[in-house]
C-alpha positions as CSV (number, residue, x, y, z in Angstrom):
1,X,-7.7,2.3,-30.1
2,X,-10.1,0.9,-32.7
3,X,-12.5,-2.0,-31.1
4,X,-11.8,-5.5,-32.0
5,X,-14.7,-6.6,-29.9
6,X,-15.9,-8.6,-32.8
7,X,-12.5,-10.5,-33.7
8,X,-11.7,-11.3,-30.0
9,X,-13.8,-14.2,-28.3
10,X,-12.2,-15.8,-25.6
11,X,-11.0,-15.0,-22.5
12,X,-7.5,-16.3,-24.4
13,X,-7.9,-13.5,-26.9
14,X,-8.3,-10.6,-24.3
15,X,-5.3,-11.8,-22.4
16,X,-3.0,-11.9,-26.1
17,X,-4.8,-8.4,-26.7
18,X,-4.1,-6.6,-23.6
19,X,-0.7,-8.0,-23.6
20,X,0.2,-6.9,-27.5
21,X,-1.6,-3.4,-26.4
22,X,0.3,-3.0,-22.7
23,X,3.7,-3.4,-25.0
24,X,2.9,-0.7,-27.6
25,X,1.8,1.6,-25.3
26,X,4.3,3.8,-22.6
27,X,2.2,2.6,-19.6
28,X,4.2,2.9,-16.6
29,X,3.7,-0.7,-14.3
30,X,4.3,0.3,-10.8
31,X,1.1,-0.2,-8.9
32,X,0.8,-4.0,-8.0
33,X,2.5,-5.6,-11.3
34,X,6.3,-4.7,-12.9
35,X,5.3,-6.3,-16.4
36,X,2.8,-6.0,-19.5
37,X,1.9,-10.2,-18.7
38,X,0.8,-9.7,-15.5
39,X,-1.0,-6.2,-15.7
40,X,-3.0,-8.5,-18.5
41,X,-3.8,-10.9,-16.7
42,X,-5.0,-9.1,-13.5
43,X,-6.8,-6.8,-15.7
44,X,-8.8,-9.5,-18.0
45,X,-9.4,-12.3,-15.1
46,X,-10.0,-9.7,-12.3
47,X,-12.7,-8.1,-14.8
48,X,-14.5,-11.4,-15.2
49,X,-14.5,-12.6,-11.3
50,X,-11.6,-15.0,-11.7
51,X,-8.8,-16.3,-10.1
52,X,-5.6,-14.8,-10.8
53,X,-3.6,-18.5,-10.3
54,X,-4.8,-21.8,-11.1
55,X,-7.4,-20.4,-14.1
56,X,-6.4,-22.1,-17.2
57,X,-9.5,-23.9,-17.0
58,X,-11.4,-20.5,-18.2
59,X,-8.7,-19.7,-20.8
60,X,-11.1,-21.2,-23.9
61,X,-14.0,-19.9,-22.4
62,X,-15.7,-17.3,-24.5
63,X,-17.1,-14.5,-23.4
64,X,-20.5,-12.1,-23.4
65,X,-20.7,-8.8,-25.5
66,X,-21.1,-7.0,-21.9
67,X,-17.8,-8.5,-20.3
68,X,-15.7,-7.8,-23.7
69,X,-16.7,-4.2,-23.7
70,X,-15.8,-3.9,-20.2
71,X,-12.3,-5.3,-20.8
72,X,-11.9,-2.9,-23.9
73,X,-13.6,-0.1,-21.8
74,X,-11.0,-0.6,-19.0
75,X,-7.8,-1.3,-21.4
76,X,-8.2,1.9,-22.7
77,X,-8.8,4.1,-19.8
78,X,-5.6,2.3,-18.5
79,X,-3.6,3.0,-21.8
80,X,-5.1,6.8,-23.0
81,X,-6.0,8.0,-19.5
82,X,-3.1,6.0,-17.4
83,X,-5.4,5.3,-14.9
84,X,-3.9,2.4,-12.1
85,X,-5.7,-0.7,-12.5
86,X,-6.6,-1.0,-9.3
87,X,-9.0,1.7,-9.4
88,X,-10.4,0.5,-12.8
89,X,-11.3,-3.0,-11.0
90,X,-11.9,-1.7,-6.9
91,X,-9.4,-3.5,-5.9
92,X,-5.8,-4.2,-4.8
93,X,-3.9,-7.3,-3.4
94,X,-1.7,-7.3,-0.2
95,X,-0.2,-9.9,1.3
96,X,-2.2,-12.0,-1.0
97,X,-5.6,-10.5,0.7
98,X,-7.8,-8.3,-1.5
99,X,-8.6,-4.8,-0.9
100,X,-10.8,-2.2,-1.6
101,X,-9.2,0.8,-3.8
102,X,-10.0,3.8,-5.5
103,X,-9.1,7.4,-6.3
104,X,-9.5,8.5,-2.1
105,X,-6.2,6.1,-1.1
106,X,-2.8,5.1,-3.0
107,X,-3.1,1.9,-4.7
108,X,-1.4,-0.7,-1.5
109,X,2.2,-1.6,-2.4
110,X,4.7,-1.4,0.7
111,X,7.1,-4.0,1.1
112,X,6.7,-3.9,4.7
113,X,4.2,-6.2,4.2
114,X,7.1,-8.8,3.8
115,X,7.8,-7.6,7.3
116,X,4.1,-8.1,8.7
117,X,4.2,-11.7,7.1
118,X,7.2,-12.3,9.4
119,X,5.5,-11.3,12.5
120,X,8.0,-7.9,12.5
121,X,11.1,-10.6,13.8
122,X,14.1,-10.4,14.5
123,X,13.1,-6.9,15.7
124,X,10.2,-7.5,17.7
125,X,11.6,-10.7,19.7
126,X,9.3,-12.0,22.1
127,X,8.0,-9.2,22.6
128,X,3.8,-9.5,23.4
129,X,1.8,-7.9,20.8
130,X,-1.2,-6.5,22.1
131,X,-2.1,-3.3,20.5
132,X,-0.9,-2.0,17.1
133,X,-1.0,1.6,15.5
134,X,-1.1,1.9,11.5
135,X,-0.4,5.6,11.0
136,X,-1.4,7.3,8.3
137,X,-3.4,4.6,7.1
138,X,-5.1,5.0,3.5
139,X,-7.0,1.9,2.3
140,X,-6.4,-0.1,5.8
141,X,-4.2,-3.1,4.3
142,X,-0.7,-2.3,6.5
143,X,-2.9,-2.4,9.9
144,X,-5.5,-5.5,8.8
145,X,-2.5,-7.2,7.4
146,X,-0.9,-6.8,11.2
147,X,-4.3,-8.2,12.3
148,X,-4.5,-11.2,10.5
149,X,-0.6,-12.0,12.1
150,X,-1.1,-11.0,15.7
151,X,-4.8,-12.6,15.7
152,X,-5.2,-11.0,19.7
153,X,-3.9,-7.4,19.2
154,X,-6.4,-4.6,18.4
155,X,-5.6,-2.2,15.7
156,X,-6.1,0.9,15.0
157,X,-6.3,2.6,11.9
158,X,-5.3,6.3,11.4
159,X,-5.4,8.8,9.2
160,X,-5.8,12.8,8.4
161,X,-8.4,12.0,5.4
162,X,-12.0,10.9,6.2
163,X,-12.0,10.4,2.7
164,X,-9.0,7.4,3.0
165,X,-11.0,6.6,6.8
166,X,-14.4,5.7,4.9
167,X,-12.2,3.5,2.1
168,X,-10.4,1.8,5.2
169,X,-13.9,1.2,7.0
170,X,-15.1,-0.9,3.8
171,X,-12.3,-3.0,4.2
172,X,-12.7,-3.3,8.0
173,X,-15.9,-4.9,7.0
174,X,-15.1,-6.6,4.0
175,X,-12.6,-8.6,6.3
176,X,-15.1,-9.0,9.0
177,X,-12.4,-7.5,11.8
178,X,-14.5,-5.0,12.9
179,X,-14.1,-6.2,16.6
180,X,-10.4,-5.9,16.6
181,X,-10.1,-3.0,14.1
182,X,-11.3,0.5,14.2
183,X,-10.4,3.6,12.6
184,X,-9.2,7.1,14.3
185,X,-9.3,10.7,12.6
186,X,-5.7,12.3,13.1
187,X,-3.2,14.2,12.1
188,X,-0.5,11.7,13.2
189,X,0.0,11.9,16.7
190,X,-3.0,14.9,17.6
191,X,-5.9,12.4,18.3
192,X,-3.8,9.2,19.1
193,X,-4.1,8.1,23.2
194,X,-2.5,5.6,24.8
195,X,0.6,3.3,23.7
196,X,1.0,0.3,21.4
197,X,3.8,-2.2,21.2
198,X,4.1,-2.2,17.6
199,X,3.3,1.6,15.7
200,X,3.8,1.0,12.0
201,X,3.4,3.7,9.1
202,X,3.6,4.4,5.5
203,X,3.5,7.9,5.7
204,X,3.6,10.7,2.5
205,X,7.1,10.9,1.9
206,X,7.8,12.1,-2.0
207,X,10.0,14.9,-2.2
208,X,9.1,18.1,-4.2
209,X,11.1,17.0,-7.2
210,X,10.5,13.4,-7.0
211,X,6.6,14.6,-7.5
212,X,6.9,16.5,-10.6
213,X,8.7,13.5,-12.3
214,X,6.8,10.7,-11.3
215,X,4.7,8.7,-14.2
216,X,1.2,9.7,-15.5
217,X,-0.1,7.1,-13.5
218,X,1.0,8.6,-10.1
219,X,-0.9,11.6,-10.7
220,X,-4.2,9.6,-10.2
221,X,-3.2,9.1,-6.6
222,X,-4.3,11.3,-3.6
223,X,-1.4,14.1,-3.8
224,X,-2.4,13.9,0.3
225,X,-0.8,10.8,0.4
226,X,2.4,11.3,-1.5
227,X,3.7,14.8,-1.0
228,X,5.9,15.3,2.2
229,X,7.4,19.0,1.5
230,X,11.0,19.9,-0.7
231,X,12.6,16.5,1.0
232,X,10.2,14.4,1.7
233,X,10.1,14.0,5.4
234,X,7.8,16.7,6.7
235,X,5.5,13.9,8.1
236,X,8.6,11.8,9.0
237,X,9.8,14.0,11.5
238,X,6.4,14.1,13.1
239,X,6.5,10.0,13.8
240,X,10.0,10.5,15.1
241,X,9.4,12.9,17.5
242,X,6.3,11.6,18.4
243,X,6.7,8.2,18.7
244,X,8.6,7.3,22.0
245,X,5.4,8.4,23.5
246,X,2.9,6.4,22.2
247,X,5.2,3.1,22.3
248,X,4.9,0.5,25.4
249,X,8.2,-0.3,26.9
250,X,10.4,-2.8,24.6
251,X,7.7,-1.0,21.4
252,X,8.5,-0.9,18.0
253,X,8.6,1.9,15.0
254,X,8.4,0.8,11.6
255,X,8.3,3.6,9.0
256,X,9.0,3.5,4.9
257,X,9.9,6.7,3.4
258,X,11.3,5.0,0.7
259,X,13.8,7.6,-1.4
260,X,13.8,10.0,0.8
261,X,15.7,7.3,3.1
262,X,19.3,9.2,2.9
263,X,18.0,12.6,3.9
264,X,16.2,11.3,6.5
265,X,19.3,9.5,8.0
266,X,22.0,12.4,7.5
267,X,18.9,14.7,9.2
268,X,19.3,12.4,12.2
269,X,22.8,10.8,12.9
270,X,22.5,10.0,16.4
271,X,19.6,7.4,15.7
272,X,20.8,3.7,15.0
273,X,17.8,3.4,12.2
274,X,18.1,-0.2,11.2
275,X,17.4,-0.1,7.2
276,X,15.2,-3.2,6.6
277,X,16.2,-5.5,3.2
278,X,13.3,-7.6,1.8
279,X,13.4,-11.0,-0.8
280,X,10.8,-9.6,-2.5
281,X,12.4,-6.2,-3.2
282,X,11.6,-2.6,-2.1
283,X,13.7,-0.3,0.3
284,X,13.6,3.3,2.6
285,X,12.0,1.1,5.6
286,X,13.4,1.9,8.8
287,X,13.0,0.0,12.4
288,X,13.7,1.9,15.5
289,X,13.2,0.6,19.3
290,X,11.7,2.3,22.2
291,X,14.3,2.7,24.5
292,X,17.0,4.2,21.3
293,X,14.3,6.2,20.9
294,X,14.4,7.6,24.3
295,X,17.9,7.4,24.4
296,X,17.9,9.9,21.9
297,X,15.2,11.7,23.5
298,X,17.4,12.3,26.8
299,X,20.4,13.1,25.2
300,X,19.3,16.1,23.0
C-alpha cells in the first residue's frame, strides 16, 4: 500500500480512503461490523477518540501527521496482516458498552446479548435473579452485560485461561463493578461452588473442519477459545452434564454453540432445547430449565 499521508487531510479523507481500500481488498468483516462503511468508520473515528454516531461535526476536521500515520499504520495491518480491528484499537462494543480486547480473548460478538438486553424473558419469568455464572468467560462482556440488567445479582466470571481472566479483570474495573463482579479460574464446572439462577456461556464450539476453513482473520483469535474437538461440542457436553447442579431451583442455562447446533441436538434428543431467534441476527443459542434438566437427569 503506497502512503497517501500527504494527499489525505481530513478526517473525511481517511473515512473515503479506508472505505475505497476495505473494498479492494479480500478482508473478511465478521468481528463487530458486516460491511467495508462501517469497519471505516470504527476504524478512523475509534483511532482519533471519537464518537462512532452523532460525529459529523469532526468530518472536516483535519488532522495531525501522528494520527494519519496511525490510521495508515492500522489500515494496513488490517488489510496485509488481517488482523481484527478490535485488537488494532483495544477495544470492542457490546450491547453498546465498550470493552477491552486483544489477542488473549475472541473479539465479543454473541447474539445472546440481544437476550441479556431482554432480561433473559420469556424464559426466565419472574424468576429472582440473584447470582449469575458466565462460563467460559473471555473478555468479561456476556457476565458485565448480565450485571448491568440484573443491577442486584453478583456475577461471576469464569474461565480456563488466566490469560482471558486478567483481560476480563480490566474490564471489571474499567466498568467500576468490581463489588458485584469477580472472576474464578476453571475448567467449567471444577472450581465453580454453589448455584446460580441464571448460568450463561459462550463456550469453544468450532468443529475441526469448520477451523481449518475459517477466514485469515479468525486465526488471530485464541485457538483456546474456538476449538471444541471433530464436532464442536467437547465443552458443550461438559455444561450439560454439569449444569443441573450448579442451577437454583426454577435456574436457567443459556449456551451458543452456534454451527455446531444440529449435532448437538441429534447428540441429545430427549432434551426439549428451546433454539433462541434474535431481530438482530445470529443462531446455535440454546435455553434449557432446571427441572428438564433434571428430568433428563432421572430418566437416564
Amino acid at each position: 500500500m503506497t502512503s497517501p499521508i500527504d494527499d489525505l487531510h481530513t478526517v473525511r479523507d481517511y473515512l473515503r480512503y479506508a472505505s475505497s481500500q476495505f473494498a479492494a481488498s479480500p478482508v473478511f468483516f465478521g468481528h463487530g461490523t458486516d460491511n467495508v462503511w462501517d469497519e471505516a468508520v470504527q476504524l478512523v473515528m475509534r483511532s482519533l477518540h471519537l464518537p462512532l454516531e452523532n460525529n459529523t461535526l469532526f468530518l472536516d476536521a483535519r488532522l495531525t501527521r501522528e494520527e494519519r500515520l496511525l490510521i495508515l499504520e492500522r489500515l494496513r495491518r488490517r488489510i496485509d496482516e488481517r488482523v481484527p480491528l478490535a485488537y488494532l484499537l483495544g477495544e470492542a462494543w457490546f450491547m453498546g458498552m465498550p470493552f477491552n480486547v486483544d489477542e488473549r480473548v475472541l473479539v465479543p460478538r454473541s447474539p445472546i446479548g440481544e437476550l441479556i438486553e431482554n432480561g433473559f424473558q420469556p424464559w426466565l419469568g419472574d424468576k429472582p435473579v440473584e447470582r449469575i455464572l458466565d462460563l467460559c468467560t473471555g473478555s468479561g462482556c456476556i457476565g458485565i452485560g448480565t450485571a448491568w440488567v440484573f443491577e442486584n445479582a453478583a456475577v461471576d466470571l469464569s474461565d480456563i485461561s488466566p490469560e482471558a481472566l486478567a483481560v476480563a479483570e480490566s474490564n471489571i474495573d474499567l466498568h467500576e463493578l468490581h463489588g458485584r463482579v469477580r472472576t474464578v479460574e476453571s475448567d467449567v464446572f471444577a472450581n465453580i461452588t454453589g448455584q446460580y439462577d441464571i448460568i450463561v456461556s459462550n463456550p469453544p464450539y468450532v468443529d475441526a473442519e469448520d477451523i481449518g476453513d475459517m477466514p485469515d482473520e479468525f486465526h488471530h483469535e485464541p485457538v483456546l477459545g474456538l476449538a471444541a474437538g471433530d464436532d464442536g461440542l467437547d465443552i458443550a457436553h461438559r455444561i450439560i452434564a454439569g449444569a443441573a447442579e450448579h442451577l437454583t431451583p426454577g435456574g436457567l442455562l443459556v449456551v451458543e454453540v452456534g454451527n455446531s447446533w444440529v449435532a448437538l441436538d441429534e447428540a441429545y434428543p430427549e432434551l426439549p432445547f428451546t433454539w433462541l431467534e434474535f431481530n438482530n441476527g445470529g443462531d446455535g443459542v440454546f435455553a434449557i430449565t432446571e427441572q428438564d434438566l433434571r428430568q433428563w437427569q432421572s430418566n437416564r
